[in-house]
Each structure stands twice: as C-alpha cells, then as structure tokens.
C-alpha positions in Angstrom: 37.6 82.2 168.2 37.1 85.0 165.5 36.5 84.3 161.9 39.7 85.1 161.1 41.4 83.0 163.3 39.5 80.3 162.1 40.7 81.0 158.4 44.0 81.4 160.0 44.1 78.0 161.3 42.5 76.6 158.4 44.9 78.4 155.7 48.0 77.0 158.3 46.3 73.2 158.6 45.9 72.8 154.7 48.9 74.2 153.8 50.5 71.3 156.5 48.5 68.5 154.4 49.5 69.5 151.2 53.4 69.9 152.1 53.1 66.3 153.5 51.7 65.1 150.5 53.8 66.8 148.3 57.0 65.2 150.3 55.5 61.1 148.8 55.4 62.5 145.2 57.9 62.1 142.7 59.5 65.6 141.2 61.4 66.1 138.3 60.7 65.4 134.1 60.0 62.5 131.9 62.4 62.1 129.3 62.0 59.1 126.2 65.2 57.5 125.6 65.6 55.3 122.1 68.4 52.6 122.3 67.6 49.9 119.5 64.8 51.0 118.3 62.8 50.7 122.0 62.0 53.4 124.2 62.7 53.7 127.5 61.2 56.3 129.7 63.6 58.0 132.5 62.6 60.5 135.3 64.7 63.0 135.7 64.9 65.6 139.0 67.8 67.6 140.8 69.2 65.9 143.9 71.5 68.7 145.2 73.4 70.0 142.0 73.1 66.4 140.9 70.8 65.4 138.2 69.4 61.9 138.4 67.4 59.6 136.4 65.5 56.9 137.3 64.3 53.9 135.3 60.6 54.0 134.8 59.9 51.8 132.2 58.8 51.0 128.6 55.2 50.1 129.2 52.2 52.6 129.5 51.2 51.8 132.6 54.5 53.1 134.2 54.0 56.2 132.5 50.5 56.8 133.0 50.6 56.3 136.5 54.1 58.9 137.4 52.5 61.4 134.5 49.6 61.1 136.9 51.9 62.1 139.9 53.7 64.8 138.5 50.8 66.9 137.8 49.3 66.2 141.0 52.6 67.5 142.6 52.1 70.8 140.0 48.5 70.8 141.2 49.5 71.0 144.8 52.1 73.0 144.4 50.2 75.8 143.2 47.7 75.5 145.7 50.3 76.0 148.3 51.1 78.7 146.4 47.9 80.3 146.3 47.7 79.5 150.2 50.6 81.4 151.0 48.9 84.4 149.2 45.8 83.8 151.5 47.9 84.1 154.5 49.8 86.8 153.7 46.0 88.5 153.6 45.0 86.8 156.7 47.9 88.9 158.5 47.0 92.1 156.6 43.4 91.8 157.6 44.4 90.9 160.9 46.8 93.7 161.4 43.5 96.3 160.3 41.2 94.9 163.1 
C-alpha cells in the first residue's frame, strides 16, 4: 500500500467519522424570545422548506450546553470541508504518478 493510498483511506475514513457525528448534532440558530418580561431561548433550523423551533429553555445551562453543540457542528463542518479539498488533491496527485 503506497503513501498515497494510505492518505486516501485516511482522508475517506475521517471524513466517514465526522459525517456520523455531525448527523447527532443539532443544526440551526438560537433565537431569545421575551414574553412577560422572561426570556425564552428557541432553536431554530430548516426541516424541508419548513422552519422549526424548538423549546430550549430559560436557564443557562440549556444554552451553554446547545451553544456548545452548534459550534462543534461549525467546527466539523469545516473540517469536512477542508477534507474534501484534500481529496480532491489526493486524486490529482494520484492521477500524476
């Protein structure tokens, strides 16, 4: 197995774990809503051409914890990103040798 090929496979095999993980985190925006005085935090995301929101809560804790998911998603979603771009070198380089 060739260096390349290697890279290939690894490029392929990480690109697989981070589209699995990406599939169990929430997508979408947090939006503050006021009703009485309170705020109440909402997640919105597209489902289709529907826009939903869900109920996340008032506390901090709530909030910390899906602000905490969301930019992981961003995170991994550039690095698949960035992936892709590696592969698409992989197959240049590979198409050279």
């Amino acid at each position: 197995m060739t260096v390349i090929s290697r890279e290939e496979a690894r490029n392929e095999n990480m690109i697989t774990e981070y589209t699995k993980e990406l599939e169990t985190l929430p997508r979408g925006k947090i939006t503050p809503k006021t009703v009485n005085g309170k705020t109440y935090y909402y997640l919105y995301y597209r489902d289709g051409k529907k826009v939903v929101s869900k109920y996340i809560g008032k506390d901090e804790e709530s909030l910390t914890a899906v602000r905490e998911q969301l930019t992981r998603r961003s995170q991994i979603e550039e690095m698949i990103k960035k992936l892709k771009e590696e592969k698409v070198q992989i197959k240049k380089l590979e198409a050279m040798l």
